[in-house]
C-alpha positions, 0 to 999 in steps of 0.5 A: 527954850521950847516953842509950844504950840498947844491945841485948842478943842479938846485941849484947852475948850470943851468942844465935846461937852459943846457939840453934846449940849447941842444935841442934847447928849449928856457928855460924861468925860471919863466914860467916852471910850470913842475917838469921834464926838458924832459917834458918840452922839449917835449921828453921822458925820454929815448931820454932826457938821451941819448941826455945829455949823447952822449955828456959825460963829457963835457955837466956837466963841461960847464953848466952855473952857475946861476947868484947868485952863487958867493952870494949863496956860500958866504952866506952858507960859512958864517954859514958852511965855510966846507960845501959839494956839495951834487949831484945825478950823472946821469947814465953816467959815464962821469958825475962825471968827468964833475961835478967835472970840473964844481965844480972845476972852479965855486966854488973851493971846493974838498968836494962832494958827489956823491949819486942818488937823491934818497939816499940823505937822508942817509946822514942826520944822522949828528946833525944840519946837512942841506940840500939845494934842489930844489927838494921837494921830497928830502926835503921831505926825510931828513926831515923825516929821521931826525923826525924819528931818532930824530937828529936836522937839517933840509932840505930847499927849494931852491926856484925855479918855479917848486917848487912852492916856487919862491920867487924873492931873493933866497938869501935873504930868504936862509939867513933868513932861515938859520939864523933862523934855527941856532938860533932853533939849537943853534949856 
């Protein structure tokens, strides 16, 4: 059986049309080509978090879902009913609060994890064990992670455009990928 652990921002929560409405930035998905939302804002990195984070908790908690997430946890309930939410916290400490409001409301599950983007990969030691990402970078990690330590399991793209993995059915190609992949690791 797979143990899925599925990123939040940029997955599941519209982090980037939130972080755009705040700085009154028309955010147009299928035309953002940059891999940083305060790029694409046109603002440093500095003012982008403090921006976000003058507004605490709140700004987590209201992101709006993405319009899959009903189909999105529906699916991964089917290959991992007890999956986790896998989440990197911003450095404000309201964060936690906001992502567990926003989790609570949108998905109903008390399982995460909070860990900087950065450490996802540690916790890829679990055999079969699958990451969910939009990041490539994070992918990248867990995959390596588990090469190096030869344990089964596998990080997937999500599909999104600053990925370059844009497919128009995100839900379709997770199914297929998933479906295969618990196939390869045996159900």
């Amino acid at each position: 059986m797979l143990k899925i652990n599925l990123d939040l921002d940029g997955v599941a929560a519209n982090f980037c049309d939130a972080a755009c409405k705040l700085f009154g930035v028309d955010h147009i998905d299928s035309h953002r080509k940059v891999n940083c939302v305060s790029e694409y804002i046109g603002v440093d990195k500095k003012t982008f978090w403090k921006e976000i984070n003058r507004r605490g908790y709140k700004f987590w908690a209201e992101i709006e879902p993405y319009p899959w997430l009903k189909q999105l946890v529906n699916l991964v309930r089917k290959y991992d009913n007890n999956f986790f939410l896998l989440t990197a916290p911003s450095d404000d400490p309201e964060c936690e609060k906001g992502k567990k409001i926003w989790i609570s409301k949108h998905i109903g599950i008390d399982r995460y994890v909070f860990t900087k983007a950065r450490y996802k990969y540690r916790l890829s030691f679990e055999p079969n064990s699958v990451l969910i990402d939009d990041s490539l970078k994070n992918i990248l990690q867990w995959n390596q992670n588990q090469d190096k330590h030869n344990i089964p399991g596998y990080g997937i793209i999500f599909p999104q455009p600053w990925n370059d993995h844009f497919v128009k059915d995100k839900i379709s190609y997770l199914d297929d990928v998933l479906d295969e992949l618990e196939y390869k690791l045996g159900k």
